[in-house]
C-alpha positions as CSV (number, residue, x, y, z in Angstrom):
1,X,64.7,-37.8,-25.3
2,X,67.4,-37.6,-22.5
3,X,66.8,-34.8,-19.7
4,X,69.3,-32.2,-20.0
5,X,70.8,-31.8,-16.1
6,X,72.1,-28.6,-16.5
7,X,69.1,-26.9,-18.4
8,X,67.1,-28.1,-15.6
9,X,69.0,-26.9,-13.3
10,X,69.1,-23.3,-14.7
11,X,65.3,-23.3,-14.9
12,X,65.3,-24.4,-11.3
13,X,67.8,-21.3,-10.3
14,X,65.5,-19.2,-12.6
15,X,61.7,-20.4,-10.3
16,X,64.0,-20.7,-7.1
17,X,65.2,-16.9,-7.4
18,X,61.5,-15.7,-7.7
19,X,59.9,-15.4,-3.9
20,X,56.3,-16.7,-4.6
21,X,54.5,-17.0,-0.9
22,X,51.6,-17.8,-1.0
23,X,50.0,-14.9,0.2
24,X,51.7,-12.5,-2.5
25,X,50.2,-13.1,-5.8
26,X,52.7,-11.9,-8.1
27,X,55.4,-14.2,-7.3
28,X,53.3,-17.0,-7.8
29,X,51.9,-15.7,-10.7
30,X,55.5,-15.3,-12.4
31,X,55.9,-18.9,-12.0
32,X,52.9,-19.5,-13.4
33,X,53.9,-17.4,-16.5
34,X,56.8,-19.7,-17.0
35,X,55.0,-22.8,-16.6
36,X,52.4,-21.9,-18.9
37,X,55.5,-20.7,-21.6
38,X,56.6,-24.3,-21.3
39,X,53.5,-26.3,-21.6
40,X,52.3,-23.7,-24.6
41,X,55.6,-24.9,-26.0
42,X,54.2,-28.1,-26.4
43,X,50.9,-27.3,-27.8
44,X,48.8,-27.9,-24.8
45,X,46.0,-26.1,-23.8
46,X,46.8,-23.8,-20.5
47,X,43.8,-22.1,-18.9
48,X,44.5,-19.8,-16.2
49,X,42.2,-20.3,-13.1
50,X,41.8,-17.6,-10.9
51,X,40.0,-18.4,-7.8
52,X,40.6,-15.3,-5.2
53,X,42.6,-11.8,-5.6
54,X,44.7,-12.8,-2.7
55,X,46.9,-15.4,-4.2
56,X,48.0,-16.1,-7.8
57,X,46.8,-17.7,-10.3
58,X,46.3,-21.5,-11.0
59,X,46.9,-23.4,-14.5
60,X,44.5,-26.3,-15.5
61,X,47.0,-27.8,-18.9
62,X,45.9,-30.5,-20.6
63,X,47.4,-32.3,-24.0
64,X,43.8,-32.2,-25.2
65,X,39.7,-31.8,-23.4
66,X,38.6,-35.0,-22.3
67,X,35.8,-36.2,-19.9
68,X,37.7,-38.4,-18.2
69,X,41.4,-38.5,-17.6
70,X,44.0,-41.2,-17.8
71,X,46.3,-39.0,-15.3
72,X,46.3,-36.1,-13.4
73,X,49.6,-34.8,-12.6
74,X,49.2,-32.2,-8.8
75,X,51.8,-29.7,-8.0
76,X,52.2,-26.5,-6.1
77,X,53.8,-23.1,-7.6
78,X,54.3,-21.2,-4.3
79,X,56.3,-21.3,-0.9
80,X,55.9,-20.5,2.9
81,X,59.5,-18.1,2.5
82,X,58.4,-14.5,2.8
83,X,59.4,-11.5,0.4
84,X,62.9,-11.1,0.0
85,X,64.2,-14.6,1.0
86,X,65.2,-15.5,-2.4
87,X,67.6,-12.4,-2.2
88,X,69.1,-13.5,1.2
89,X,70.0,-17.1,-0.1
90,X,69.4,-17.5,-4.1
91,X,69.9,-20.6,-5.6
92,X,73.3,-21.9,-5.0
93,X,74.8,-25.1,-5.3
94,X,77.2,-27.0,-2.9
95,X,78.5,-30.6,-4.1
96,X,75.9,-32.9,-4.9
97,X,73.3,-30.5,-3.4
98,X,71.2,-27.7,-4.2
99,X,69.8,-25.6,-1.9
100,X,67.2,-22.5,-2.2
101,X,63.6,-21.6,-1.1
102,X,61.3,-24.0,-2.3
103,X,63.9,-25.9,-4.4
104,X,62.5,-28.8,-3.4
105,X,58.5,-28.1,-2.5
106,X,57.4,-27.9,-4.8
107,X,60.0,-26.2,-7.9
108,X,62.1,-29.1,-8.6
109,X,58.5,-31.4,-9.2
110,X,57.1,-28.7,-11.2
111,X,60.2,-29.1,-14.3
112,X,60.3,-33.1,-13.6
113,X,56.6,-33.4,-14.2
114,X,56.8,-31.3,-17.8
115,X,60.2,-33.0,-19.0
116,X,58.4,-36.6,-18.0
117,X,55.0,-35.2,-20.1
118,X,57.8,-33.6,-23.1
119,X,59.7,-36.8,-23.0
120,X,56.7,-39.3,-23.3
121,X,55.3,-36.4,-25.9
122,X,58.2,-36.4,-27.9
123,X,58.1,-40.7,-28.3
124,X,54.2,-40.6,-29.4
125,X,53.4,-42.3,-25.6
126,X,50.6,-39.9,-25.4
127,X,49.3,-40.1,-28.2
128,X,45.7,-41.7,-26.9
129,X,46.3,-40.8,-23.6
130,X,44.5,-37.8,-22.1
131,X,46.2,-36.0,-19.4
132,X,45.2,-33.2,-17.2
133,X,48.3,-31.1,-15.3
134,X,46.9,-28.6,-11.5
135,X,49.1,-26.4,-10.4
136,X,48.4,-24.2,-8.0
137,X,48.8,-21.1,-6.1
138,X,47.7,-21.6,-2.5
139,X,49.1,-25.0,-1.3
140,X,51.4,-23.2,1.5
141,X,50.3,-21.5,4.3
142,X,46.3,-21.4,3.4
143,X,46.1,-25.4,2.7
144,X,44.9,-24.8,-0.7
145,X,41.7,-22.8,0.4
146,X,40.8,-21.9,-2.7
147,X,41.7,-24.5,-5.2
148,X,40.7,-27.9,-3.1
149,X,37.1,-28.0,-4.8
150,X,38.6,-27.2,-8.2
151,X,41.3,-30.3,-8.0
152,X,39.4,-32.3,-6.3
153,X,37.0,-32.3,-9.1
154,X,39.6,-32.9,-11.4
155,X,40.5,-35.7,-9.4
156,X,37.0,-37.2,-9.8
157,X,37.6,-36.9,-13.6
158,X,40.8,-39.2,-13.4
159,X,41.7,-42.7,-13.4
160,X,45.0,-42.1,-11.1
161,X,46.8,-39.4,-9.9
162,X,50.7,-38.7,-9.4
163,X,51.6,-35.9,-7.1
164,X,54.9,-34.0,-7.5
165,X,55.7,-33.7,-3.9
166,X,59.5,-34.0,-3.1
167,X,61.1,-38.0,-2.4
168,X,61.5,-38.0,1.2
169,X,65.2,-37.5,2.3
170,X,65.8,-41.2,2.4
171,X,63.7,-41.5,-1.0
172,X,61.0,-42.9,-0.7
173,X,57.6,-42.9,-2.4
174,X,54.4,-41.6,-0.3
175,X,51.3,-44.1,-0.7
176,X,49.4,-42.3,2.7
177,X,49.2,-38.8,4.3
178,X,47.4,-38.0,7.7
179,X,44.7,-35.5,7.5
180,X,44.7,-32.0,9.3
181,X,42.7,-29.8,11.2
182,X,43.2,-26.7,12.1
183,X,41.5,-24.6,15.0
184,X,41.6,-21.3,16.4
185,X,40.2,-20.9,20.4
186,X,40.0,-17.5,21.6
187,X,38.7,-17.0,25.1
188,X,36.9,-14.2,26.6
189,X,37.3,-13.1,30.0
190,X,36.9,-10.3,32.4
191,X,40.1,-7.9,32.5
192,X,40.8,-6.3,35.8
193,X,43.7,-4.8,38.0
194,X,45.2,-7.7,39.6
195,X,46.0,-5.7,42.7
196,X,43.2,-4.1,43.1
197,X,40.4,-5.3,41.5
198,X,41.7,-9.2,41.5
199,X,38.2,-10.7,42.3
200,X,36.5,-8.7,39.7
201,X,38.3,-10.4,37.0
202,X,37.8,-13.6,35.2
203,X,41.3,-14.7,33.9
204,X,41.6,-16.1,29.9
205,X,44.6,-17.2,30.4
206,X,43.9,-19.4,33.2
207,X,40.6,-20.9,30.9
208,X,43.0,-21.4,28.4
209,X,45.6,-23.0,30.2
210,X,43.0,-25.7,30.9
211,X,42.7,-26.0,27.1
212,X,45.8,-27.0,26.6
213,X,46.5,-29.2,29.1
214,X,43.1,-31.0,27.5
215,X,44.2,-31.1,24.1
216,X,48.0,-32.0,24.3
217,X,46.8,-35.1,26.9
218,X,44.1,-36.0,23.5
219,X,47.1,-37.0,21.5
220,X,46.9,-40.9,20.9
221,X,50.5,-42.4,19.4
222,X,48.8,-46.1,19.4
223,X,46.7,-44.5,16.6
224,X,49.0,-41.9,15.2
225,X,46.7,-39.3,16.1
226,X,48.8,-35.7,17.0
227,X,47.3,-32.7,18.9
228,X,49.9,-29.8,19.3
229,X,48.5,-26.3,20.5
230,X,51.2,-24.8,18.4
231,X,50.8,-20.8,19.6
232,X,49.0,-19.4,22.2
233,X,48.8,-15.7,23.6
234,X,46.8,-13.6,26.1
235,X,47.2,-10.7,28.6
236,X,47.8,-7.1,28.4
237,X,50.4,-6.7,31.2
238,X,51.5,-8.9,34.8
239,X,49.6,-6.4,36.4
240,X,46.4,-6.8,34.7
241,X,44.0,-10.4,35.0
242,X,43.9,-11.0,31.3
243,X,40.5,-10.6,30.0
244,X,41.5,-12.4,26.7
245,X,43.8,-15.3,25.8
246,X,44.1,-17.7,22.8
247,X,45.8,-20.6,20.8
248,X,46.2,-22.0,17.6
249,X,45.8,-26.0,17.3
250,X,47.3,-28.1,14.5
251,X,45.7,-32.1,14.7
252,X,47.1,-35.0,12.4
253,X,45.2,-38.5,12.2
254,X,43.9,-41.3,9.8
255,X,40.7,-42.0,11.5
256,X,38.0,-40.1,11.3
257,X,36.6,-41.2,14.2
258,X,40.1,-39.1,15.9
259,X,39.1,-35.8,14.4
260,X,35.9,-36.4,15.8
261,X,36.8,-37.5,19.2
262,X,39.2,-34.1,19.4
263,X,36.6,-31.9,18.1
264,X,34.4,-33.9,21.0
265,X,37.0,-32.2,23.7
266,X,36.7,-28.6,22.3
267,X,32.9,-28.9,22.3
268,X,32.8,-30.0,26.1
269,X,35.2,-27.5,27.1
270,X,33.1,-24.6,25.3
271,X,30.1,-26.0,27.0
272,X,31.8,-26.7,30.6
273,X,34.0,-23.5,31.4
274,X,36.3,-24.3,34.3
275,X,36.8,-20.6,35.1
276,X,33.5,-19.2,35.6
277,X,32.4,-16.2,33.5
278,X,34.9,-17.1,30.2
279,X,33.5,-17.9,27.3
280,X,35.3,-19.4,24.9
281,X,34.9,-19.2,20.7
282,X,36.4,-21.9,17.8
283,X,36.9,-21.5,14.7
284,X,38.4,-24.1,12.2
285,X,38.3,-27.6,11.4
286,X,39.1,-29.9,8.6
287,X,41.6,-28.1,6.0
288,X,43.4,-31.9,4.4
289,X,41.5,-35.3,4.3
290,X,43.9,-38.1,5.3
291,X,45.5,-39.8,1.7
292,X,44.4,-43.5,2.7
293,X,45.2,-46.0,0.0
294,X,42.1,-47.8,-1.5
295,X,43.3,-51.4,-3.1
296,X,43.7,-50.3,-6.6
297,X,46.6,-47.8,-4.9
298,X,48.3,-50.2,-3.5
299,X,48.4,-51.9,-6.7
300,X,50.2,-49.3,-8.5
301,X,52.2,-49.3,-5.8
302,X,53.5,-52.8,-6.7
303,X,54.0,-52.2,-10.2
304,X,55.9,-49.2,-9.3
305,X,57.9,-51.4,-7.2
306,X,58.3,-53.4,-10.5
307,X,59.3,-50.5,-12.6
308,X,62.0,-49.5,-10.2
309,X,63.9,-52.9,-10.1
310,X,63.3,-52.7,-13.6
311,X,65.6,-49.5,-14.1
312,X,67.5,-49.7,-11.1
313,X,66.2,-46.9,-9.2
314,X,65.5,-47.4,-5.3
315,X,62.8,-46.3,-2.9
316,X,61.0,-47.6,-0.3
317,X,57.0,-46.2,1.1
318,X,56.1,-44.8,3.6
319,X,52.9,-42.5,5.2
320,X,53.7,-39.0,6.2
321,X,52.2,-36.2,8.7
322,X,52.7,-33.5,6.3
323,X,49.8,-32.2,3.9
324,X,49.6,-32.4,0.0
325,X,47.0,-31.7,-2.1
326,X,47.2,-35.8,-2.9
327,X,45.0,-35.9,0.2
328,X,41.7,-33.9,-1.7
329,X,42.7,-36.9,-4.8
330,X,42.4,-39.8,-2.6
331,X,39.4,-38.8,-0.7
332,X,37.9,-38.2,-4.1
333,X,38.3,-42.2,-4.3
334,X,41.0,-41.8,-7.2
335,X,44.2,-44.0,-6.7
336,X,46.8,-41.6,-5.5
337,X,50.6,-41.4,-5.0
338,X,52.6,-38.8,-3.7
339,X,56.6,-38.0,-3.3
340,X,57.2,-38.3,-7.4
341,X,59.9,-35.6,-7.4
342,X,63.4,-35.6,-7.5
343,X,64.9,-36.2,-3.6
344,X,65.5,-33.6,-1.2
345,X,65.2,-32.6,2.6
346,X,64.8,-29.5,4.7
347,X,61.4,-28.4,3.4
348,X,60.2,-25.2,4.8
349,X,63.5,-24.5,6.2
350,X,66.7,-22.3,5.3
351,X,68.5,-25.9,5.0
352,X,65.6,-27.4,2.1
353,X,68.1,-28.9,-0.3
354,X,68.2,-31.1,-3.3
355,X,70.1,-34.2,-4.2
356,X,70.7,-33.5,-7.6
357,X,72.0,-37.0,-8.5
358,X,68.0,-38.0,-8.1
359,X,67.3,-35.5,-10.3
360,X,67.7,-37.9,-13.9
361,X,66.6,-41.2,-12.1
362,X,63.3,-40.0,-10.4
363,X,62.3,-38.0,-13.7
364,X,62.5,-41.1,-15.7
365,X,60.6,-43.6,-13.1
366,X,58.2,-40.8,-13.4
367,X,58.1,-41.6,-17.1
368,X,57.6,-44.9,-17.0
369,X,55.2,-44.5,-14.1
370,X,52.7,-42.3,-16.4
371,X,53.0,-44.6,-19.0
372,X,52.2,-47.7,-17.5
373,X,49.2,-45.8,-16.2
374,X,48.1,-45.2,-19.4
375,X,48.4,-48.7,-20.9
376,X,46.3,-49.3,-18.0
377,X,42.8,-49.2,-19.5
């Protein structure tokens, strides 16, 4: 069964002119209604999952209940583009490209995984496999607060998983991912008038400039380890000593140990204020796990390599600082690979585009990905 190009790309119009932040759940839950219509078409099982009011709801599809899994297929129905972005720049299509909010993370991965799953369906590949689809609602934006347990669980339940994250720009496949943290610091001071009343005052902003100067000097490139105080804020007016200040941290590693050493700084900070009479709060911490590849990933990895040469489709690997919900898979201990969908760039961005001439040759190393999994017993 041969993937129709242009019927996929009128679905993908279709998801890509429906806004589905994360944080609005009835976007997300109209492309959950679709998705569910297409598996359904198949005769899968769909079960909706909901797992909080705030955000839409998430499908667990299977081709039949199994304890254990031969694959588990990840990918995400919503997008970090507010309401009414899909209206400002819809779908549209310029060359080889195609360009829209999410039309790469994570819509053009949600059709390629079901035609790879109709196609293998359709030529009886399946039929003594067991296979588990996750999508959810609350990748974007919250980390995937909600459904991390739920996935990762399903994770535990599978032999491999395959997550339909976009190719990178230059295509390549992602066999590692850096974990995140997040963190929140909001100091307290003592607000006064800063002409009269200076001395009375104990100045947040000043604590918190100490902060930063501490955490951007903790980033450690000879270990890939990235601490960026992203946002900060404080102060009510010049004329005022600011009696409240704060920041919002994003850090990226692979070692453990570097989430620990960073957390280290913050706790010695707290404990040691350099402006006397601040006191200073956190909150956050882990929200992703680093994806590190165990041996039996990097083993798929070469017969992926194999299938490629085999039908003439090109990629490389690579490790990426972005999140995916491959990283809850892998630190599960199941074999993990990410950066199965069609090719594209500009994620997050008014420029996120699709290469559309990927679209045919990812979907069907996709097929034959799943079912050399599957012969894998």
């Amino acid at each position: 069964m041969e993937l129709d190009k242009q019927r996929f790309l009128d679905e993908l119009a279709r998801l890509v002119n429906i806004d589905s932040v994360s944080s609005e759940p009835e976007g997300a839950g109209k492309i959950a209604a679709f998705m569910k219509d297409k598996y359904k078409s198949l005769g899968w099982l769909v079960e909706e999952v909901s797992l909080a009011p705030s955000i839409g709801p998430c499908l667990r599809i299977v081709n039949r209940e199994a304890e254990k899994y031969d694959v588990l297929l990840l990918a995400h129905m919503d997008t970090v583009f507010p309401l009414g972005t899909a209206a400002k720049r819809p779908f549209r299509i310029e060359g080889n490209r195609a360009y829209g909010p999410g039309v790469i993370d994570c819509k053009a991965g949600l059709l390629s995984g079901f035609y790879a799953l109709a196609n293998l369906q359709e030529r009886g590949a399946l039929a003594d496999a067991a296979v588990c689809v996750f999508l959810n609602s609350d990748h974007e934006g919250i980390s995937s607060r909600y459904s991390a347990a739920y996935s990762t669980n399903l994770a535990r339940k599978s032999r491999y998983v395959l997550a339909l994250e976009a190719g990178r720009a230059n295509g390549n496949l992602v066999y590692k991912r850096k974990g995140i943290a997040r963190y929140h610091i909001n100091i307290k001071g003592v607000a006064a008038h800063a002409g009269v009343d200076y001395q009375a005052g104990r100045n947040a902003v000043e604590e918190l400039a100490h902060w930063i100067i501490a955490l951007q000097a903790a980033t450690d490139l000879s270990k890939e380890t990235t601490v960026n105080v992203g946002k900060v804020w404080g102060g009510t007016g010049i004329s005022a000593v600011p009696g409240q200040a704060g920041a919002a941290v994003d850090v990226r590693y692979y070692d453990a140990a570097e989430s620990e050493r960073v957390a280290g700084i913050m706790n010695s900070l707290q404990a040691h204020p350099h402006v006397e009479g601040t006191l200073a709060e956190v909150e956050g911490g882990i929200t992703r796990p680093p994806m590190l590849p165990s041996e039996k990933t990097m083993a798929l990895c070469r017969s992926i390599d194999d299938i490629g040469q085999e039908i003439g489709v090109e990629f490389g690997w690579m490790a990426s600082g972005g999140g995916s919900d491959g990283s809850f898979a892998a630190a599960a201990g199941t074999p993990t690979i990410d950066g199965l969908g069609p090719v594209g760039g500009g994620a997050h961005s008014e420029n996120e585009y699709l290469e559309i001439d990927t679209i045919i040759p990812r979907y069907e190393l996709l097929c034959r990905i799943i079912q050399h999994i599957i012969c894998i017993k």
